[in-house]
N, C-alpha and C positions, 0 to 999 in steps of 0.2 A: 531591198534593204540597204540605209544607208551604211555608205563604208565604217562608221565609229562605231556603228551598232552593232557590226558582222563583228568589228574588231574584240570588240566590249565580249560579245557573246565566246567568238574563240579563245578570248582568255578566260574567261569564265568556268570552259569546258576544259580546260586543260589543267585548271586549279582542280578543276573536282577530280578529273583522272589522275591527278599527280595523289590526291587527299584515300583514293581510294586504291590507288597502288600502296601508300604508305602501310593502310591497313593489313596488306597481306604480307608485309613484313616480320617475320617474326623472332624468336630472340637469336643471336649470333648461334652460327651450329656446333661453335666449341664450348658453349654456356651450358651448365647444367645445372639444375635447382635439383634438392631434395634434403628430406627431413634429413633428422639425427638416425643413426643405426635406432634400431626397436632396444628395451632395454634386455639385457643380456646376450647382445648379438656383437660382434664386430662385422665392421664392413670394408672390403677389398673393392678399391675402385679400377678397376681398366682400361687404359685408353694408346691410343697412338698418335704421332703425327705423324697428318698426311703427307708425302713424298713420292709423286708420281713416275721417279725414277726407282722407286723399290718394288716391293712386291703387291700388288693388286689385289690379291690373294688373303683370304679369310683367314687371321690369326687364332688356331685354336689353342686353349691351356686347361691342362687338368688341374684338378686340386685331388692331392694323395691318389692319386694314378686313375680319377672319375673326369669324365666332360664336366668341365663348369660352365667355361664360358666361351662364346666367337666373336672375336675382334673383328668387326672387317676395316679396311686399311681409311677410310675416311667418317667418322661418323661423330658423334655426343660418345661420351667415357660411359661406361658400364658400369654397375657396381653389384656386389653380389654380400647381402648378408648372413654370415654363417654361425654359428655358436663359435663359443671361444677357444682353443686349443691349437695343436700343433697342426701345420700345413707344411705341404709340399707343392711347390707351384712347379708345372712345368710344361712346355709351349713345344704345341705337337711339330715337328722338324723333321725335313728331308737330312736334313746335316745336321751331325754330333762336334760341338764344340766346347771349350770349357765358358763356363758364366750363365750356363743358359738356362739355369734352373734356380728357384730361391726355395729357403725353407725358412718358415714364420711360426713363432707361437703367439698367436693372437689373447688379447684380453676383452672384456667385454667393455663394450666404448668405443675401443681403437677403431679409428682410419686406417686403411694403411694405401699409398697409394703406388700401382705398378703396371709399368710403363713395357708394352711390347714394341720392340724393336726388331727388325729385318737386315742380314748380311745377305743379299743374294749372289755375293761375290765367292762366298764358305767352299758354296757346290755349284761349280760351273766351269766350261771347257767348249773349245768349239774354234777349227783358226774360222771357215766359211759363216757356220752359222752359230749363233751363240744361245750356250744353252745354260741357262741356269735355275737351280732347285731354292727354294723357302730353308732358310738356315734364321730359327725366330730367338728368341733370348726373352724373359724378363724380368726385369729389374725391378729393385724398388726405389723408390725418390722421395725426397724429402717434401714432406705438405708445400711447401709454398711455392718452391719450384713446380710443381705436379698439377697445383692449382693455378698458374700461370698460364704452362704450357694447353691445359687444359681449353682457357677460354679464349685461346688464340682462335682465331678467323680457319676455316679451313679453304 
């Protein structure tokens, strides 16, 4: 085979593998698409950023002292739709601290969006080995910052 024809053909091959890696691309892992709440629901979105210096560890949070939902430390925001009324948020914890809990009264419509965060500095000790426990918190944040943080790149 001549040389411009090997050449021709190896870029040829390389276009198509480049065209068919694009394909398996798919949308950024901090992007999330979804409808509006159903109607007479509000919906609680959940989410973290990742910080491979905190805890690695599954963010769990009750609503009114129930499992709702499991964060794990990298992933797409959660959301969970519930009827409207009063909520008690709060993120299961080795360590008790103040802030770590929110209370909401939800309307039907409402977003609301809340953000779990990790101290694993709260509970820990150790001079040799260092030892420390999930001390989680979460907040609520304002739409625009939430939706920001959201579609950031993980």
């Amino acid at each position: 085979m001549p040389r411009s024809v090997a050449f021709c053909l190896m870029r040829w091959l390389g276009a198509a593998a480049l065209l068919v890696l694009a394909g398996c691309v798919g949308e950024p892992i901090g992007a999330v698409q979804a409808t509006p709440p159903p109607a007479g629901t509000a919906r609680l979105w959940f989410y973290r950023i990742f910080d491979p210096s905190l805890s690695l560890n599954t963010a769990n949070v009750d609503l009114n002292g129930v499992r709702a939902v499991s964060v794990p430390p990298h992933s797409h925001a959660i959301y969970l739709d519930v009827p409207p009324g009063a909520y008690h948020l709060s993120p299961e914890s080795y360590g008790t601290d103040t802030n770590q809990t929110r209370d909401l009264v939800l309307a039907p419509g409402q977003e609301v969006y809340v953000k779990v965060l990790d101290d694993p500095t709260w509970m820990s000790s150790g001079d040799t080995t260092d030892i420390r426990r999930d001390t989680f918190y979460v907040w609520v944040m304002p739409p625009a910052l939430a939706r920001a943080e959201m579609a950031m790149p993980m």
